[in-house]
N, C-alpha and C positions, 0 to 999 in steps of 0.2 A: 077684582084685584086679588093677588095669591101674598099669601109670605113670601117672602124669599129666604132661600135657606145659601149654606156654603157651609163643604167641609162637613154636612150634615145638623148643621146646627143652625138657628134662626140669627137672622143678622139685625143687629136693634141698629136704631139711630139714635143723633144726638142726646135726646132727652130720654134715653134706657129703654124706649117701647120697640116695637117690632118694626121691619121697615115691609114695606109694600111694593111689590112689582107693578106697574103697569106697561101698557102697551108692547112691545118689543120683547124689554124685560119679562112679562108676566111670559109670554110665550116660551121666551127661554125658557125660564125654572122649569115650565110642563114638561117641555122638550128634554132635559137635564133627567128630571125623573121619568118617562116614558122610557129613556133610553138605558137608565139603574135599573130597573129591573126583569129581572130574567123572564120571557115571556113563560104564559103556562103557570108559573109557580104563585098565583092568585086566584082561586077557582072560581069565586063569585064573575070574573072577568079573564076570561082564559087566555082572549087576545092583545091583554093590558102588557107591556114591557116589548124587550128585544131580545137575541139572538146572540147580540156581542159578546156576551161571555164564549161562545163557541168557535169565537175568531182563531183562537189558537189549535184548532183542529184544523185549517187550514192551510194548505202550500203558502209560504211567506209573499210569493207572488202573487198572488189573489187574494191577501187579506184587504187592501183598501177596496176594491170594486165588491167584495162581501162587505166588506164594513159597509158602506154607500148602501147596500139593498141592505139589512138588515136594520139599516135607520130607517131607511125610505117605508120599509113595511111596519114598522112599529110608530112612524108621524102618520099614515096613511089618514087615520082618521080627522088630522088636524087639515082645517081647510085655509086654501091659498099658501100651503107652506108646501117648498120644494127642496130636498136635499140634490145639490147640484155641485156636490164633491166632497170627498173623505181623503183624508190624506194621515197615515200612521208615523207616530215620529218616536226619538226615545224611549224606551222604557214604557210603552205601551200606551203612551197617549194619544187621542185620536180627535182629531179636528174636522169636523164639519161646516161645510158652509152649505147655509142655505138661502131661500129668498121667499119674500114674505111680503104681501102688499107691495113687491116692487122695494122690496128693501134688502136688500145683503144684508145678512149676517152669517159671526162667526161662534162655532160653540168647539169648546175644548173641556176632553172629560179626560179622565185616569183609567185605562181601561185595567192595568194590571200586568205585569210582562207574560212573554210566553217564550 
């Protein structure tokens, strides 16, 4: 079981303590952070993070189908999870759907404008 975080900060529950991911959830959060940070810029783990931040060096045309590999390669290592669509909306936000155990899901991050 992971923390879970939002906004960067740990999310407590009812009675002030920390609250805890599991199943699905726990995945998410991984997934949320794999995809925060910039690959490369952790040396003990050089393949750890994504590529996302460099979306905006791309034709506005090709930023979702980049976006979509640049997830898909930074989840590579998580197993039975598939990113199976990216779609970019306002203001740099970017929605992924994946599937997981035969489970859809959807994850939505801040990427930042460009």
């Amino acid at each position: 079981m992971e923390l879970m975080v939002r906004d960067g900060d740990y999310v407590t529950d009812e009675t002030g303590g920390l609250r805890r991911a599991e199943g699905s959830q726990e995945l998410l959060q991984r997934v949320l952070w794999k995809l925060s940070i910039p690959r490369g810029s952790f040396p003990p783990l050089p393949e750890l993070g994504s590529q996302l931040h460099l979306l905006g060096r791309c034709k506005s045309a090709q930023r979702e189908s980049v976006a979509r590999q640049y997830a898909a390669q930074a989840l590579a290592d998580e197993p039975e999870l598939t990113v199976t669509g990216a779609e970019l909306g306002e203001g740099g936000a970017l929605r992924l759907d994946l599937e997981w155990r035969g489970e859809s899901l959807e994850l939505t991050m801040e990427l930042g404008g460009w």
